[in-house]
N, CA, C and O of each residue as an XYZ file, in Angstrom:
364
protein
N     -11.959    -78.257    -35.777
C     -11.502    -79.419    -35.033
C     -10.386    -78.999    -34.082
O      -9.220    -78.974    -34.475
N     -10.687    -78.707    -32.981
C      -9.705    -78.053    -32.125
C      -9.001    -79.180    -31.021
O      -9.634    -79.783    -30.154
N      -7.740    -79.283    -31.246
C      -6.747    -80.111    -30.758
C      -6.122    -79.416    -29.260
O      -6.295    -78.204    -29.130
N      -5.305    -80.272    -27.986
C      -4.744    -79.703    -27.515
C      -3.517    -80.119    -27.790
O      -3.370    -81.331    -27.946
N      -2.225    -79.136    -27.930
C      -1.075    -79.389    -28.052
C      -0.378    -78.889    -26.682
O      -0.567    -77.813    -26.115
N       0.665    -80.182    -26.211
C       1.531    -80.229    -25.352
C       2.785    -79.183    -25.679
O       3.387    -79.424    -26.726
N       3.181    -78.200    -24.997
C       4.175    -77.351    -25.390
C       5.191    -77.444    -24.106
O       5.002    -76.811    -23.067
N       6.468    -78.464    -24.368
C       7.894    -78.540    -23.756
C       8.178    -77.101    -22.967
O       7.741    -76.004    -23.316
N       9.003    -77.379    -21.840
C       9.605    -76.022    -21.118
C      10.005    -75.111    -21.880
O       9.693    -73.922    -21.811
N      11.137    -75.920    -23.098
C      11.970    -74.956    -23.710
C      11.113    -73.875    -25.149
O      11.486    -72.844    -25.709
N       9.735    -74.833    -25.333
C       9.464    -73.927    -26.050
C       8.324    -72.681    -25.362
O       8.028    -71.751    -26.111
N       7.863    -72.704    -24.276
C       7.055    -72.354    -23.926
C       7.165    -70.666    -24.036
O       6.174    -69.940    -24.118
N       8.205    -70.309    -24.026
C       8.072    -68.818    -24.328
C       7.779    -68.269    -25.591
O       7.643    -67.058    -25.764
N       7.668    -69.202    -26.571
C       6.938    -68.723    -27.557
C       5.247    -68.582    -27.820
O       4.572    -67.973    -28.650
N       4.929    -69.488    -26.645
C       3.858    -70.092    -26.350
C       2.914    -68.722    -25.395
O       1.719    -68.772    -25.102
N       3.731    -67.763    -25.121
C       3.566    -67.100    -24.182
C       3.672    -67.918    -22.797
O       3.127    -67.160    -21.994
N       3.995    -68.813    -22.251
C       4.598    -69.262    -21.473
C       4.118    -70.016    -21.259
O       4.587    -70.658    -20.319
N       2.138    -70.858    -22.266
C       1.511    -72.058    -21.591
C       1.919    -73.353    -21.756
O       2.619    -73.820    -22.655
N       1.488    -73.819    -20.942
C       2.068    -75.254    -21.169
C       1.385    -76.350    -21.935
O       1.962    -77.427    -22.086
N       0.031    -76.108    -22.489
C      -0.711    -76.245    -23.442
C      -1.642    -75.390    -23.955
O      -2.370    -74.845    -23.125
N      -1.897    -74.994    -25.719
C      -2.344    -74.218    -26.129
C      -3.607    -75.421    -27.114
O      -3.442    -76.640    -27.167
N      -4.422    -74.902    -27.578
C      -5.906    -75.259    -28.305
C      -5.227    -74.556    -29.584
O      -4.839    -73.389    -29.533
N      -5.091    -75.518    -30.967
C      -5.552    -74.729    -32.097
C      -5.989    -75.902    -33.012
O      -5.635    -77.053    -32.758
N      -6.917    -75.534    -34.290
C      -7.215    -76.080    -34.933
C      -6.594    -77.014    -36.023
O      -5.434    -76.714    -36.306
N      -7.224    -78.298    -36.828
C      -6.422    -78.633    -37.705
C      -6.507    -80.228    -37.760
O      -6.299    -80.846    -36.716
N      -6.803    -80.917    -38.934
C      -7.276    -82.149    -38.932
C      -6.334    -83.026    -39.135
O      -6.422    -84.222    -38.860
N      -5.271    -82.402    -39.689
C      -4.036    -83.141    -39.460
C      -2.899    -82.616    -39.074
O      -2.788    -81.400    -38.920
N      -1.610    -83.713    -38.807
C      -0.285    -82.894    -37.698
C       0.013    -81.719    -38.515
O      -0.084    -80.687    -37.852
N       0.464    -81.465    -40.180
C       0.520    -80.776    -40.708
C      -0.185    -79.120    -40.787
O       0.253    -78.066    -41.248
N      -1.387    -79.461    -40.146
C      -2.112    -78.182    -40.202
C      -2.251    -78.024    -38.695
O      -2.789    -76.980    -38.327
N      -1.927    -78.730    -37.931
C      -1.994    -78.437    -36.577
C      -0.851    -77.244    -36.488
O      -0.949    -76.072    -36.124
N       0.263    -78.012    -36.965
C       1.685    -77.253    -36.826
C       1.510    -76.302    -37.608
O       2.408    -75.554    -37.223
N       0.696    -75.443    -38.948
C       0.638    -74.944    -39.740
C      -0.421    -73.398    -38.502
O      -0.333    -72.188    -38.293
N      -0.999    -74.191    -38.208
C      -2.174    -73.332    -37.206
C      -1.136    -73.208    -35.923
O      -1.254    -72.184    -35.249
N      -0.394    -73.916    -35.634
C       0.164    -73.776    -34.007
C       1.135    -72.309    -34.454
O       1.059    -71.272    -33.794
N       2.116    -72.473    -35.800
C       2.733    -71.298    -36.093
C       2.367    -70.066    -36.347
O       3.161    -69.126    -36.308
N       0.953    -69.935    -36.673
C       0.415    -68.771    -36.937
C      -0.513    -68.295    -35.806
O      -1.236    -67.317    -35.995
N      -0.516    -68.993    -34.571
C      -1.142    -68.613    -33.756
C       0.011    -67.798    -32.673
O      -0.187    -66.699    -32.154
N       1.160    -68.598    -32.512
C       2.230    -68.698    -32.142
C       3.686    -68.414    -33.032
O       4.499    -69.002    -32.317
N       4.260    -67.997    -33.878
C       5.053    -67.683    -34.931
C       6.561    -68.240    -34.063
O       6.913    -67.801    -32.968
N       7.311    -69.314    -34.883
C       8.498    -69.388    -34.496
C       8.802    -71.268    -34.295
O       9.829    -71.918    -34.099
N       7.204    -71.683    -34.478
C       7.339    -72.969    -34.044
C       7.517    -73.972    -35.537
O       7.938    -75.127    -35.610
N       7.204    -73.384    -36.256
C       7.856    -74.131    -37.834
C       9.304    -74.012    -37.932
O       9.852    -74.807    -38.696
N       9.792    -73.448    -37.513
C      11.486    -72.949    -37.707
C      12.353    -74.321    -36.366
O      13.427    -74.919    -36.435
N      11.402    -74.335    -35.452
C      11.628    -74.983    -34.206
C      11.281    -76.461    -34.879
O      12.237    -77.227    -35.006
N       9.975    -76.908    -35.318
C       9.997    -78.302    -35.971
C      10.411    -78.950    -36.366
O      10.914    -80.028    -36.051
N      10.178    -77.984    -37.797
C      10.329    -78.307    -39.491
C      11.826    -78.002    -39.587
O      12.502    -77.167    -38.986
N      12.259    -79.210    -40.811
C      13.988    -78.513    -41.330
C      13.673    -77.847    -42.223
O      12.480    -77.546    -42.182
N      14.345    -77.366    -43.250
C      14.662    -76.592    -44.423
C      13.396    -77.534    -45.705
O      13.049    -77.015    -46.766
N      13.068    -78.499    -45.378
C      12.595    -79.000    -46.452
C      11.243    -79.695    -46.015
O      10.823    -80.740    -46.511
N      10.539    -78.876    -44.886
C       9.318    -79.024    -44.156
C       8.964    -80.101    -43.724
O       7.819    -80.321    -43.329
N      10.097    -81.117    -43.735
C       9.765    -82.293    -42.864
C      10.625    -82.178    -41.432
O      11.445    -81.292    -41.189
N      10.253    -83.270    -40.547
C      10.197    -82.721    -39.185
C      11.779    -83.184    -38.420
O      12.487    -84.142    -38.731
N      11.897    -82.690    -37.905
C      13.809    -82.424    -37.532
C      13.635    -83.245    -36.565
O      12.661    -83.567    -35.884
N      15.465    -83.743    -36.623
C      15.425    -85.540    -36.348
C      15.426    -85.603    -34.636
O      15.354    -86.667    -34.022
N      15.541    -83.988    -33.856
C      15.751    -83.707    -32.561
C      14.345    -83.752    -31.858
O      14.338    -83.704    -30.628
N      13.186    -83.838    -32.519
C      11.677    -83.487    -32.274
C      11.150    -84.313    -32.414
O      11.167    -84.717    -33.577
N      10.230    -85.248    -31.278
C       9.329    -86.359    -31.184
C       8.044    -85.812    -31.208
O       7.725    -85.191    -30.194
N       7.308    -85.878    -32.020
C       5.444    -85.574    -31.496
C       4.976    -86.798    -31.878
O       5.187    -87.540    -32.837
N       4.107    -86.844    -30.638
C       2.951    -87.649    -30.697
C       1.539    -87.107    -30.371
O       1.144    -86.269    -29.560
N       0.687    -88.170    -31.634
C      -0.811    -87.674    -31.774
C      -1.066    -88.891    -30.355
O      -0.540    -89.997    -30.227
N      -1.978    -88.246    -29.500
C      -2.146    -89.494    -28.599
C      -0.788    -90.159    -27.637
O       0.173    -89.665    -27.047
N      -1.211    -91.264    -27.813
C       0.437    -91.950    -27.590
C       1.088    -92.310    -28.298
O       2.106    -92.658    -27.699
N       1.190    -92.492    -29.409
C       1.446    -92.633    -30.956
C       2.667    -91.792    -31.283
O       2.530    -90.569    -31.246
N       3.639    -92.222    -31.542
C       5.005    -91.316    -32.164
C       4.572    -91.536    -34.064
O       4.277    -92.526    -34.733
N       4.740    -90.010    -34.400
C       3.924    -90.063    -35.391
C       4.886    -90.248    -36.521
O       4.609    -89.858    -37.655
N       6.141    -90.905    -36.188
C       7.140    -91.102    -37.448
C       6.738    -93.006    -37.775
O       7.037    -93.711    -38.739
N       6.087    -93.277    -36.701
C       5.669    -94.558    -36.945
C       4.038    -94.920    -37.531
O       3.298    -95.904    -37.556
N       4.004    -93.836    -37.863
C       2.149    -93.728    -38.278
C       2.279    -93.079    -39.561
O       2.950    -93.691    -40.392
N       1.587    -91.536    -40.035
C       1.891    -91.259    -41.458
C       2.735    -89.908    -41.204
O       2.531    -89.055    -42.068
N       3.423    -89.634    -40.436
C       4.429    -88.269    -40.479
C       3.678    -87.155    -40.366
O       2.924    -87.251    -39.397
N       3.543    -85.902    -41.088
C       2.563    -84.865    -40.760
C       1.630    -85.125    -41.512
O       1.055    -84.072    -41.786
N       1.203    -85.918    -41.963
C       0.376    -86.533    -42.710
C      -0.793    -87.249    -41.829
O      -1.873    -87.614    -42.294
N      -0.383    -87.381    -40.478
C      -1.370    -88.001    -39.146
C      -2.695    -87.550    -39.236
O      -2.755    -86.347    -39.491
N      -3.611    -88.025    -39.131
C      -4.617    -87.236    -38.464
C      -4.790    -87.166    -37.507
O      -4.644    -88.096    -36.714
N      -5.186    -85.981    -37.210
C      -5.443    -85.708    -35.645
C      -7.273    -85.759    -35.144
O      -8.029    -84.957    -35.692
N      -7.720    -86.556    -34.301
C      -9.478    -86.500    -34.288
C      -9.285    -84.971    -33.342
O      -8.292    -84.640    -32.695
N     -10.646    -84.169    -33.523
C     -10.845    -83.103    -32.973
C     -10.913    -83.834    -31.249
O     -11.135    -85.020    -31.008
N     -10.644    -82.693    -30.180
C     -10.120    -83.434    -28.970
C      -8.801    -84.272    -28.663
O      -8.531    -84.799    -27.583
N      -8.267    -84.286    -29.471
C      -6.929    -85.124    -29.571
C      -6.043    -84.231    -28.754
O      -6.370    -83.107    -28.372
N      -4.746    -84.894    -28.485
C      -3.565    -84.618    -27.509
C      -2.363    -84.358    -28.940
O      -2.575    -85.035    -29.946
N      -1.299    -83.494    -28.944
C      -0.330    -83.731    -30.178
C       0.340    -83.314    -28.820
O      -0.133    -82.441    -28.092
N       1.762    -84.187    -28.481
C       2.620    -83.434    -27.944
C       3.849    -83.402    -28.752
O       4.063    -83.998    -29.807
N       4.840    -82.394    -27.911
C       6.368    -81.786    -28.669
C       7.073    -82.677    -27.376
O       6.642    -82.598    -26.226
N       8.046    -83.400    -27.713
C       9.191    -84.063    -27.015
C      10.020    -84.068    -27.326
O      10.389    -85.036    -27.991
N      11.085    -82.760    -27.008
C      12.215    -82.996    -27.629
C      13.037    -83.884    -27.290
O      13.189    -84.128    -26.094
N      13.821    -84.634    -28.363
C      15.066    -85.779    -27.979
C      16.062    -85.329    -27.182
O      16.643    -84.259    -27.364
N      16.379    -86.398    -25.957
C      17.400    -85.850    -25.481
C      18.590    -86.791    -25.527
O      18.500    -88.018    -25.478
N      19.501    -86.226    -25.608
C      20.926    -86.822    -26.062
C      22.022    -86.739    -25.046
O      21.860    -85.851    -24.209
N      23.434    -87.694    -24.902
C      23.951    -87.048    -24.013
C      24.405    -88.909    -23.364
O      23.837    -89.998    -23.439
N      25.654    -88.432    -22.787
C      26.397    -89.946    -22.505
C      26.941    -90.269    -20.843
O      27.484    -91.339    -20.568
């Protein structure tokens, strides 16, 4: 079930520099599980210490912010959009 994921400026050099990458995974959990092992560095970038998702990082499956749906627990349909939005802060 191959997803496209949206990859932010700032992470894109892990990305090798694309601005969207294809990996597999039926839910956000294994998307992000497959996005890190395709890509290494992006669980550390997500996930906190206790593999839930850090309070600076918005993804959405679709248009869908997925803290309002089931967390990495989402499913994702094969063809789906997951993007990374990081929060921005600042007065």
């Amino acid at each position: 079930m191959a997803v496209t994921v949206r990859i932010p400026t700032t992470l894109r050099p892990m990305a090798g520099g694309a601005s969207t990458v294809q990996v597999e995974g039926a839910t956000l959990a294994e998307v992000i599980a497959n996005l890190d092992a395709a890509h290494p560095g992006f669980n550390d970038r997500l996930l906190d210490e206790n593999g839930a998702l850090r309070k600076f990082v918005n993804l959405f499956v679709a248009d869908d912010d997925v803290r309002y749906l089931q967390g990495l627990d989402t499913p994702v349909p094969a063809g789906e959009t997951v993007s990374i939005i990081p929060a921005v802060a600042g007065g």
